[in-house]
C-alpha positions in Angstrom: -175.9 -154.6 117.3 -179.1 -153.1 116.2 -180.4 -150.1 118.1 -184.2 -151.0 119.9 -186.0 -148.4 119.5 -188.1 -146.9 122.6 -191.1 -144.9 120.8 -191.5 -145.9 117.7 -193.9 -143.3 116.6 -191.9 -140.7 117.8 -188.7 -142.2 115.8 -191.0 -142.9 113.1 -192.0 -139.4 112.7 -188.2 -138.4 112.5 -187.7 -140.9 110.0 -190.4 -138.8 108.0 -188.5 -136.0 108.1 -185.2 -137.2 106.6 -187.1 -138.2 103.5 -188.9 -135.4 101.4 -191.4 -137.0 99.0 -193.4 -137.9 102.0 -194.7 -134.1 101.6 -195.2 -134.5 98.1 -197.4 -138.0 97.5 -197.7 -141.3 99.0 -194.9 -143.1 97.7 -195.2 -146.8 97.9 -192.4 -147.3 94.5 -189.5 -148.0 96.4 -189.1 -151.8 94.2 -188.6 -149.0 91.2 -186.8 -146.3 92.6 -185.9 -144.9 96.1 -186.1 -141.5 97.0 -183.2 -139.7 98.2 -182.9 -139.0 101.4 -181.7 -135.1 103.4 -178.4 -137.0 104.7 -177.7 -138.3 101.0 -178.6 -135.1 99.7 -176.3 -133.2 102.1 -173.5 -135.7 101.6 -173.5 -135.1 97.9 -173.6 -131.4 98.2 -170.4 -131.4 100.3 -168.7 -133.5 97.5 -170.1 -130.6 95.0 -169.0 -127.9 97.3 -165.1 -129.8 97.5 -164.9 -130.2 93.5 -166.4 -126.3 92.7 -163.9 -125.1 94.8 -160.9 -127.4 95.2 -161.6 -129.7 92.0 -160.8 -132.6 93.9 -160.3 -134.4 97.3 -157.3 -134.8 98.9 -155.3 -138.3 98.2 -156.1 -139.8 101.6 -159.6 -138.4 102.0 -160.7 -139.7 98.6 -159.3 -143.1 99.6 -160.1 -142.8 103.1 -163.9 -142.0 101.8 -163.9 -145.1 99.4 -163.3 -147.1 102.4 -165.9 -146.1 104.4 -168.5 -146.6 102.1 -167.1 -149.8 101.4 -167.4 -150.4 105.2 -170.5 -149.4 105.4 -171.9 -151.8 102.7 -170.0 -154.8 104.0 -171.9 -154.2 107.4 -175.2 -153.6 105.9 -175.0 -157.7 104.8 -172.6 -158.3 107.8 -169.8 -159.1 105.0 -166.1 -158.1 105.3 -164.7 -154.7 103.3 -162.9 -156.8 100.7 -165.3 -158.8 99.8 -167.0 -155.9 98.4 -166.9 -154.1 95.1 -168.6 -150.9 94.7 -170.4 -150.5 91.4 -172.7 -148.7 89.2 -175.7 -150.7 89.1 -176.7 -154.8 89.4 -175.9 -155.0 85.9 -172.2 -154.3 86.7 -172.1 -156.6 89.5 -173.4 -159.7 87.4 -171.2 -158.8 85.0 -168.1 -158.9 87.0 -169.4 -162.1 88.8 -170.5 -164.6 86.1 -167.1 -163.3 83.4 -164.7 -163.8 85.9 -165.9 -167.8 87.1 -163.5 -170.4 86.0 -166.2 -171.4 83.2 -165.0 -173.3 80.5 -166.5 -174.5 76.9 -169.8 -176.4 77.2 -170.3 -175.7 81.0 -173.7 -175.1 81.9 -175.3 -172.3 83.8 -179.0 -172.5 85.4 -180.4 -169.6 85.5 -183.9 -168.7 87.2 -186.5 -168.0 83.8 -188.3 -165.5 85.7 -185.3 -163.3 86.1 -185.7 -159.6 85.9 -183.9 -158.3 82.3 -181.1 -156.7 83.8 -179.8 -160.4 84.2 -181.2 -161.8 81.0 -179.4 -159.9 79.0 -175.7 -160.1 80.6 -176.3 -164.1 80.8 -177.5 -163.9 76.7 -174.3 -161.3 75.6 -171.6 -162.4 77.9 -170.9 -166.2 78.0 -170.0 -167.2 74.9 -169.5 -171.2 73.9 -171.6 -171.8 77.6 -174.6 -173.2 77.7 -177.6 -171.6 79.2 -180.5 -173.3 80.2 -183.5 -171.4 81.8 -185.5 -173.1 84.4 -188.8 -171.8 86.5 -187.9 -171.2 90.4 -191.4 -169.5 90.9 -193.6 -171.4 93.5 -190.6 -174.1 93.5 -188.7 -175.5 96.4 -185.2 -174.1 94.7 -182.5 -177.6 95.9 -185.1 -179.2 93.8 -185.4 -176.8 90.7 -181.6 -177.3 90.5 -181.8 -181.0 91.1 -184.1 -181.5 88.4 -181.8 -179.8 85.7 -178.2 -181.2 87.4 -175.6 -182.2 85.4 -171.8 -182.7 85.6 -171.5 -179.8 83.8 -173.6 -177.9 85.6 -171.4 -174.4 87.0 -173.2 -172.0 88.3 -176.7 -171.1 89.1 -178.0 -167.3 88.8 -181.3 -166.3 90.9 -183.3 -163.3 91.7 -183.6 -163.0 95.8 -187.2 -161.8 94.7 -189.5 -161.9 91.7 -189.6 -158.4 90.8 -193.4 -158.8 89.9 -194.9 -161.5 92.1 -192.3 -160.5 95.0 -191.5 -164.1 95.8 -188.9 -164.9 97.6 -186.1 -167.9 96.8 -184.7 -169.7 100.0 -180.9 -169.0 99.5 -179.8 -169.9 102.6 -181.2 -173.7 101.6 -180.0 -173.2 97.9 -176.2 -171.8 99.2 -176.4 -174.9 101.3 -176.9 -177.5 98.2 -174.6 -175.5 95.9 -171.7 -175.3 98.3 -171.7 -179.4 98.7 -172.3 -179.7 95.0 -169.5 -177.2 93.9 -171.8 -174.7 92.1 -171.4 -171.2 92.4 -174.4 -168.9 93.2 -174.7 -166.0 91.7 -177.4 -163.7 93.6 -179.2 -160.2 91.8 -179.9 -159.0 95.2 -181.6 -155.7 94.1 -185.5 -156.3 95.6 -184.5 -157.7 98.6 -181.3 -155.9 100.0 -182.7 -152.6 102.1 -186.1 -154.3 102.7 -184.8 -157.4 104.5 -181.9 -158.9 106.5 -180.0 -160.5 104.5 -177.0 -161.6 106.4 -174.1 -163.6 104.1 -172.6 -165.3 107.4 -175.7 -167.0 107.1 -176.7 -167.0 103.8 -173.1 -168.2 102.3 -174.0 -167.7 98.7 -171.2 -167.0 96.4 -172.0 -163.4 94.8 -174.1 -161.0 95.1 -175.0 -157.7 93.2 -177.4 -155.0 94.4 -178.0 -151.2 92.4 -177.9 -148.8 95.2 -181.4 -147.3 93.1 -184.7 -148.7 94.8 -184.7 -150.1 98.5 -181.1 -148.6 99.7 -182.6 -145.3 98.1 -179.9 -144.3 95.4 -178.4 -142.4 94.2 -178.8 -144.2 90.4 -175.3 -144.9 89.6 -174.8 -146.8 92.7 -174.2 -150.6 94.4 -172.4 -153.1 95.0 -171.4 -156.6 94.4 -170.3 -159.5 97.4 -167.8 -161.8 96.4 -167.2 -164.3 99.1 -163.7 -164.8 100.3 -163.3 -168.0 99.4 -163.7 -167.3 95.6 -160.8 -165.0 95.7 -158.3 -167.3 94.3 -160.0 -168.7 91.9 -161.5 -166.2 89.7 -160.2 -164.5 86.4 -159.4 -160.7 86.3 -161.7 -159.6 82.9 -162.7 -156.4 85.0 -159.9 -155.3 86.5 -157.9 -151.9 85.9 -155.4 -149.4 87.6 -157.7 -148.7 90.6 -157.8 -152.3 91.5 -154.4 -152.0 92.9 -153.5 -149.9 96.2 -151.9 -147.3 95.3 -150.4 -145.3 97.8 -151.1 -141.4 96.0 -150.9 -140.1 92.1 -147.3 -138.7 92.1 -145.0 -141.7 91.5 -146.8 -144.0 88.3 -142.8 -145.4 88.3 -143.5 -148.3 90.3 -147.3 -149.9 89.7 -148.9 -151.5 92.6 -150.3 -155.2 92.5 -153.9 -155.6 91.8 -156.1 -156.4 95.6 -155.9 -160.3 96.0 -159.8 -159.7 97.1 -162.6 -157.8 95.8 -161.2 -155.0 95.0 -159.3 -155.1 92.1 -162.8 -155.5 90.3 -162.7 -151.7 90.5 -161.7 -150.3 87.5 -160.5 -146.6 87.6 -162.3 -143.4 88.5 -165.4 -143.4 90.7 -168.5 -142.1 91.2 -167.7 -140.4 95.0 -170.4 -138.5 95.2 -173.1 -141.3 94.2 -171.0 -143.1 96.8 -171.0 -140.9 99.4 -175.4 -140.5 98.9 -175.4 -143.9 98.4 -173.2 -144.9 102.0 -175.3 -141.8 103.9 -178.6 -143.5 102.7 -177.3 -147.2 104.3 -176.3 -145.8 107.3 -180.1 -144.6 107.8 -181.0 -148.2 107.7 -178.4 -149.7 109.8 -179.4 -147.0 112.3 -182.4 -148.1 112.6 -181.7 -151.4 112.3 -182.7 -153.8 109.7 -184.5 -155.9 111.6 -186.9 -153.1 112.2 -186.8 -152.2 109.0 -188.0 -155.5 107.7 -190.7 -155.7 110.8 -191.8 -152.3 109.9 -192.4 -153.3 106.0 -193.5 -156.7 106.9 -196.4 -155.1 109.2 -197.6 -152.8 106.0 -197.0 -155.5 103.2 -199.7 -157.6 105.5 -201.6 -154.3 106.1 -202.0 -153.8 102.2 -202.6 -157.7 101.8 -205.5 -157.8 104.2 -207.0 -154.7 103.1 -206.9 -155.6 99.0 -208.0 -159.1 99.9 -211.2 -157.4 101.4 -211.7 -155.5 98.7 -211.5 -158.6 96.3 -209.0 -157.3 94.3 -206.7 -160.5 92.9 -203.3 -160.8 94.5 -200.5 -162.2 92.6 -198.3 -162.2 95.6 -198.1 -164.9 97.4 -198.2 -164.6 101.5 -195.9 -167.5 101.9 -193.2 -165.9 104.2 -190.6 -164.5 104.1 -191.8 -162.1 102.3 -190.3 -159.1 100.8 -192.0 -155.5 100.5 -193.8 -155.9 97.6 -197.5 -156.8 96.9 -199.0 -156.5 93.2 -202.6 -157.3 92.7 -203.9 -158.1 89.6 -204.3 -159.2 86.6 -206.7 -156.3 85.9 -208.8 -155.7 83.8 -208.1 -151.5 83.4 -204.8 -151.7 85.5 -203.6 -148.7 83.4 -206.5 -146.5 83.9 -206.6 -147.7 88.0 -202.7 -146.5 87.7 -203.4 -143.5 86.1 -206.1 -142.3 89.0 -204.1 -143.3 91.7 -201.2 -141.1 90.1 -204.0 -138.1 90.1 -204.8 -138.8 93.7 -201.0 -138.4 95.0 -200.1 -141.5 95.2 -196.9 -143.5 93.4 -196.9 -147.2 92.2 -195.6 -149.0 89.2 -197.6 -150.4 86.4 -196.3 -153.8 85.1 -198.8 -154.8 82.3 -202.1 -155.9 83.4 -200.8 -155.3 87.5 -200.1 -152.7 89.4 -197.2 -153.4 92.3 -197.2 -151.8 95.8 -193.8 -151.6 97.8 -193.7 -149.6 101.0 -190.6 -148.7 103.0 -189.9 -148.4 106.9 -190.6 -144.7 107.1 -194.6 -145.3 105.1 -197.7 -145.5 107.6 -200.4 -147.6 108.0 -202.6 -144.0 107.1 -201.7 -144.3 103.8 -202.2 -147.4 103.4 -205.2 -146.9 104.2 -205.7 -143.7 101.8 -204.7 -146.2 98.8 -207.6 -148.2 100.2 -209.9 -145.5 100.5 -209.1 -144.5 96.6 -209.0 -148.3 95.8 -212.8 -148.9 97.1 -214.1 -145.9 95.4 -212.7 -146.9 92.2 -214.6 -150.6 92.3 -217.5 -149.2 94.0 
């Protein structure tokens, strides 16, 4: 259960503390990249220290360390460990999730148009002799986006939990519902949504999901994680599987081969990244800590902080303030957003510039002070 916490501002203060940048700029980017926190840091330094002076870990600690992370992931979205597969990045997980469905010729996958690249360009290289057909989810009740473009051959159905840009987010828990009774699978890039909201997949029953470990669960890049749900197990091919896949019991005896996992985990290939994992698990266990429902009341109160405040200065706001909302609000279009970026870069403080906007996406540990700095900077500029 979460932990409540007593005094927020003091807790707050400590949360400060475990991340570094905050003495360095006001760093409202974390729907580009997330900074690293001390406990990831140190956590990765102990694997450096093990592999300068040892070369490796011990057999049972390297597994015994894999486990834990995976542990610590599958309670993060209250899933079990083997339905997870640690990976490298989102791109890996959808990937692994849409070449291993039991696709055949001429099936047809839906697959949201306002998707963020990384998931573009898998479902364009990857799925050959399957038909892809790209439909708008934005501003959309989702059961009817998919109704509107059903077919028999309809498969699958491949979302962003939230517009990368805009920040909207898509009701899966009503879409799981309709794709479940209509036998589709859901595949979910859960990348700007997953460390800024609960997101719960006892709840939400969608089919996959993949999250990089690089922007709200604060890296390391090289990190994340894809959610296959149990009941997929059986029925999926094994296209990504390899000798790590299997549970092998130590590296002396390759006379005998282990079977691949029946779950998850034979989606792991060979050798992994353990000290990206290690950050990566030290960097969750911050958030469940805290608690992600504090997390998401904490970024929910500055989102609507930042909203109020632009919406006074008459800036235009491409996000809508439908809830739920994620952490991200981008104002614009504008008419010098590259020169606006540019000054708020010289003043200290961090955001991404996406063409003619410029996107704000606070964390738990930010403060309604800088907020109100951005502000401060912000009326100057239009004044």
């Amino acid at each position: 259960m979460d932990r409540e916490l007593k005094d927020p501002e003091f807790d707050l203060a400590g949360l400060r503390r475990l991340f570094p940048i905050t003495q360095e700029c006001v760093y409202f980017n974390h729907a580009a990249t997330g900074p690293m926190s001390l406990p990831a840091r140190r956590a990765i330094e102990e694997c450096i220290e093990v592999y300068s002076k040892r070369a490796e870990y011990d057999t049972d600690e390297y597994f015994s360390l894999v486990a834990q992370a995976r542990s610590v992931v599958a309670r993060l979205i209250n899933a079990q460990p083997e339905e997870i597969v640690l990976t490298h990045n989102t791109s890996q997980g959808i990937f692994i999730a849409l070449s291993n469905l039991p696709l055949v010729e001429n099936d047809v996958v839906l697959v949201m148009e306002d998707v963020f690249p990384a998931v573009r360009y898998i479902v364009d290289n990857n799925l050959p002799n399957i038909e892809k057909r790209f439909v708008s989810f934005i501003g959309k009740d989702p059961v009817e986006a998919v109704k509107a473009n059903m077919t028999g051959r309809v498969k699958a159905v491949v979302v962003d939990h939230v517009q990368f840009l805009s920040g909207e987010t898509i009701d899966l828990e009503r879409l799981a519902d309709f794709t479940r009774r209509e036998r589709i699978y859901l595949v979910v890039d859960g990348i700007q949504g997953i460390g800024a909201m609960e997101f719960d997949v006892s709840r939400v029953k969608v089919d996959f999901v993949a999250c990089g470990g690089a922007k709200w669960l604060f890296g390391p890049s090289g990190t994340g994680f894809l959610y296959i749900h149990k009941r997929n197990f059986e029925v999926l091919r094994t296209q990504h599987s390899g000798w790590l896949g299997a549970p092998w019991p130590g590296f002396e005896d390759f006379t005998h081969w282990p079977r691949l996992y029946p779950d998850a985990r034979k989606y792991e290939m060979g050798t992994r990244n353990i000290m990206g994992i290690r950050g990566f698990a030290a960097n969750i266990e911050i958030l469940l800590e805290y608690g992600m429902n504090n997390v998401q009341a904490r970024i929910t109160a500055l989102r609507g902080h930042l909203r109020r405040s632009f919406e006074k200065l008459g800036l235009p706001i491409l996000t809508s303030d439908r809830a739920p909302g994620s952490g991200i609000v981008t104002v614009g279009p504008l008419q010098d957003a590259k020169g606006l970026h540019r000054h708020l870069r010289e003043s200290g403080i961090v955001v991404s510039l996406r063409d003619q906007y410029i996107r704000f996406s606070p964390h738990f540990y930010n403060t309604e002070g800088e907020v109100d700095r951005i502000v401060a900077i912000l009326a100057r500029c239009r004044g």
